[in-house]
MIMAR-553815 format. One record per residue (C-alpha): y, z, x; residue in one letter. Coordinates in steps of 0.05 Angstrom, whole numbers, plus 5000, padded with zeros to 4 digits. Layout:
// residues N
YZXA
...
This chain:
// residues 432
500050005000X
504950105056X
504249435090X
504949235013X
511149584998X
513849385068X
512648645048X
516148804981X
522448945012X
521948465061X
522048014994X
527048414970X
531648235034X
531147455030X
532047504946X
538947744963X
541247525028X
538846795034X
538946554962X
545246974948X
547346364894X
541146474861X
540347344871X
546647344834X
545947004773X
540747524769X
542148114794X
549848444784X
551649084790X
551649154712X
547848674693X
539748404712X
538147694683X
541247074671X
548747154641X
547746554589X
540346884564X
540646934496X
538547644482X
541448254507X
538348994516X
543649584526X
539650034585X
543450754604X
539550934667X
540151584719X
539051364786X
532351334783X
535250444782X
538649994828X
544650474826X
539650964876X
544651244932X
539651114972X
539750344992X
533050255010X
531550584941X
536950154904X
534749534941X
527849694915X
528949744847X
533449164846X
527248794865X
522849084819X
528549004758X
529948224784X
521748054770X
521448344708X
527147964678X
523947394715X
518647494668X
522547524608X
527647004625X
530947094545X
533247694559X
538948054603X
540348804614X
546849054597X
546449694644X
550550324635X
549850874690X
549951584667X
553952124716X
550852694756X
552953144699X
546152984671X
546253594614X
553753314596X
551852564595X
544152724550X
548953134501X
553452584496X
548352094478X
544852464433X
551252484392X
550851744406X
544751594369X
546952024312X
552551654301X
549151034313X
551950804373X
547350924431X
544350444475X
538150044462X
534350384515X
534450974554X
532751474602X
531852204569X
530952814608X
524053124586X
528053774567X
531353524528X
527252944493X
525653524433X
532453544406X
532252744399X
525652754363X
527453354318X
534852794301X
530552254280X
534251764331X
528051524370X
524650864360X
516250804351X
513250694414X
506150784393X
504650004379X
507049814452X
501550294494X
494550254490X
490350814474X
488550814548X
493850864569X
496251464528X
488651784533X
490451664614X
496952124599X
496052904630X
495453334566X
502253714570X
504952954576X
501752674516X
503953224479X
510853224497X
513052594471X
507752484412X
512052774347X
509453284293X
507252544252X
503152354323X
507451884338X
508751654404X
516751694411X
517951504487X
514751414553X
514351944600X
513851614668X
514652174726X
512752794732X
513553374783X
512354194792X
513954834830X
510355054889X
511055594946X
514155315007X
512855725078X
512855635151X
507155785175X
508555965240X
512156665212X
507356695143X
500456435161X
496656495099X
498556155034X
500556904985X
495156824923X
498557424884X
505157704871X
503258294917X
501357764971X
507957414957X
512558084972X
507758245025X
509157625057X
516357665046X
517758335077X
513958125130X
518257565145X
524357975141X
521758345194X
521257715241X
528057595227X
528757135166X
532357285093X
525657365056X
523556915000X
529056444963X
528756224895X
533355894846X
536856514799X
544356304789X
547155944725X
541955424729X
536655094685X
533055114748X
533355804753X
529255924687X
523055444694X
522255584767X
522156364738X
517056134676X
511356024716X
510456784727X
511256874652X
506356304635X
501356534685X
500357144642X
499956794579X
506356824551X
509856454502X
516756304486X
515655974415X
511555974359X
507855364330X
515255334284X
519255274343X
521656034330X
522156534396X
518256944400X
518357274476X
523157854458X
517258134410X
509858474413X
505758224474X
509857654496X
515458244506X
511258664548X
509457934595X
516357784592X
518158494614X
512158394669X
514657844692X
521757924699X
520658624732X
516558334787X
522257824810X
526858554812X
522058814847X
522158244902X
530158384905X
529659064900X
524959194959X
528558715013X
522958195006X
528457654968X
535457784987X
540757964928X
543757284952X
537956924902X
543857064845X
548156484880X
542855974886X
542055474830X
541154874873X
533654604900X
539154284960X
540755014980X
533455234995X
532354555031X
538654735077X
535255445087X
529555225119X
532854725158X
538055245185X
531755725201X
533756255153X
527756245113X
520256245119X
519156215045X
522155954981X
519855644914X
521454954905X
520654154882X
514053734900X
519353284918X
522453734972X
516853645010X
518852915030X
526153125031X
524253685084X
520553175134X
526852795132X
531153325146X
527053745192X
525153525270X
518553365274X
515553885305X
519554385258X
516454085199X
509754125220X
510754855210X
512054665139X
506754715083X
506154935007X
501755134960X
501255414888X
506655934857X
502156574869X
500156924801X
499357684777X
491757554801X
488857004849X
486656664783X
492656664740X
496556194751X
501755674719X
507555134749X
512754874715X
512854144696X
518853684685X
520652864695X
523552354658X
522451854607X
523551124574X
525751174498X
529550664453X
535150834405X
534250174371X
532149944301X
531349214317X
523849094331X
524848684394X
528749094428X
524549724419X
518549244448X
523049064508X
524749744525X
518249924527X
515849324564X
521649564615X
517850264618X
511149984629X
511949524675X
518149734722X
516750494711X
509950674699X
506650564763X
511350144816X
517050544806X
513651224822X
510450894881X
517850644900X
520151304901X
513651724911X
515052054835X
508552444819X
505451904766X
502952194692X
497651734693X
492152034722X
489051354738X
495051134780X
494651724834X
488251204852X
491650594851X
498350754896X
495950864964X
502851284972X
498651814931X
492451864970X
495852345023X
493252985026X
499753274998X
500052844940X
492753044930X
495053774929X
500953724888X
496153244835X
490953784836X
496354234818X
498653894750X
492054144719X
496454904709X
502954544693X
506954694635X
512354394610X
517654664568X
516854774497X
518854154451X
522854614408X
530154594400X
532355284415X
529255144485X
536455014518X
539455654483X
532856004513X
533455844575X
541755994584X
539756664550X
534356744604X
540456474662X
544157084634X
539757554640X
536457424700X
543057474736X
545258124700X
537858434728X
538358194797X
544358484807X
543259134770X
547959034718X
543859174664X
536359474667X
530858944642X
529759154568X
536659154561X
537458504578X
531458184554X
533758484481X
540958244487X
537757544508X
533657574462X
538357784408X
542757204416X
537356724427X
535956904352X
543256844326X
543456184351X
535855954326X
538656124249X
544855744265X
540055084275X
């Protein structure tokens, strides 16, 4: 697959530098396909498209963008570009489609895709994918984006999940328990580093990196309903569990107090490369992002493995990605969109970028995902969770932002603030 990919952007290179007439009646910067083609299909992307900061990326995608419209010469892509401000720009979309005005096809955050289902503003996907290809889904995908009605409502295309980061050379054995995990971090204090990092500022981050201590012992933060349920009866006494622990790793010098400022996955990547840190929770895709960054014989140092659980054999890892939905009501437009997600998304564009497939299949096809890493982190999707498809999920987890810093820092003791999180989490569910 390398020497394939290699070759595809060697393609790539004479498409747009020696035909340059011909690359641009193609390829603009906001628009892919022919300008006279007849039909048109609106596409709002993140940079997960030719827009990629990265050019090598960018480049890529142009490629891949420029042969699909090759093979659907009738059509052109109007594309729109949304912001970094990704929670701003899915908000302002969704208001969008239920107004009517949103573009034919789009990328929606998997958070998020609930509160377009529960609107009404998504387009039938289920006639476009085989049943093989949605059988081929991991469960917690296929569930995500099939509706109460089982109908498929997008295309989730990438994937990814939390692991435990450490350098081995200071923490030699991979922590299987919470104990292990404070262990190890108090030990690495005492060679010098900050202890363990982990997102717990103002950050959605913040709350699904935390959730896979909660999930590991079973909790839940809705019912079937959608209602919350994790301020009451057992799921408050996991919750309580849970959130006590991560104290506990603060309190005891194993995670410095400074985890309250860190609501950025960039911030633990610029830990390890400064040497501060031996161990922090993080991205699958920080591992490629830390051999890039790190010297070569520094990242060798480098490993990960699963977010240790309350035992060696509970265990959970939060899930997120993105997918491929249409707003649109005319028939041929919800097919192209989805023909854009199978065949630009699902499969060459995780290879492109190395975005953990949800295809189970396709972690056998891409060579890029027969390293032993990749093998790990697919291994790893069998205890992934994602979030819950319920709309009160983004009040949830700012409740759970709130909280978590008001505990950290000792503000406020951790029934107190679970109630009071939990408390307003309720206000606003009845306001829905």
């Amino acid at each position: 697959m390398k020497r394939a990919f290699i070759s595809a952007l060697a393609l790539s290179t004479m498409l747009f530098s020696v035909p340059a007439a011909f690359a641009q009646e193609l390829a603009t910067k906001d628009r892919i396909g022919a300008a006279d083609a007849p039909k048109t299909l609106v596409v709002r992307l993140t940079n997960d498209s030719p827009n990629n900061a990265d050019p090598a990326i960018a480049e890529g995608y142009q490629k891949l963008f420029v042969d699909f419209i090759k093979k659907h010469p009738e059509w052109k892509l109007q594309m729109q570009f949304m912001s970094a401000d990704i929670g701003t720009e899915q908000a302002k979309m969704l208001e969008q489609a239920k107004a009517g005005n949103a573009p034919d096809c789009a990328a929606v955050d998997s958070f998020v895709l609930s509160q377009f289902m529960v609107n009404h503003v998504l387009a039938d996907f289920t006639p476009y994918f085989s049943k093989d290809e949605i059988n081929d889904l991991f469960p917690f995908i296929r569930n995500g984006i099939t509706d109460k009605d089982q109908t498929i409502r997008a295309w989730w295309w990438d994937t990814d999940l939390r692991v435990l980061y450490r350098n081995k050379s200071i923490v030699a054995d991979a922590p299987q328990t919470w104990d292990d995990l404070k262990k190890a971090g108090l030990s690495s204090v005492d060679k010098g580093m900050e202890g363990i990092l982990f997102n717990a500022g103002r950050y959605e981050g913040s709350t699904f990196d935390w959730l896979a201590n909660y999930w590991a012992l079973g909790g839940k933060l809705v019912d079937d309903s959608g209602k919350p349920i994790f301020g009451e009866g057992e799921n408050k006494e996991k919750f309580l569990k849970a959130l006590t622990y991560y104290k506990d790793l603060v309190d005891s010098g194993a995670a410095p107090k400074r985890v309250t400022t860190i609501g950025n996955y960039d911030d633990l990547n610029a830990a390890a490369a400064a040497g501060t840190t031996a161990l922090f929770i993080g991205g699958n895709w920080q591992y490629a992002q830390l051999k890039v960054t790190l010297d070569e014989d520094e990242f060798k140092n480098w490993t990960f493995s699963p977010i240790p659980g309350p035992t060696a054999d509970q265990r959970s890892t939060g899930t997120g990605g993105w997918t491929i939905a249409s707003f649109s009501k005319d028939k041929d437009k919800v097919e192209m969109c989805a023909n854009l997600a199978r065949e630009v998304y699902m499969g060459p564009a995780n290879a492109l970028q190395q975005q953990l497939p949800t295809r189970k299949s396709l972690f056998d096809k891409y060579d890029v995902f027969a390293t032993e890493a990749n093998k790990t982190f697919a291994g790893a999707l069998v205890d992934g969770q994602a979030r819950p498809g319920a709309p009160i999920y983004p009040e949830i987890s700012n409740q759970i932002q709130i909280m978590m810093g008001d505990v950290l820092s000792g503000t406020k003791k951790p029934e107190e603030a679970l109630d009071a999180a939990f408390n307003a989490t309720m206000e606003a569910y009845k306001r829905l």
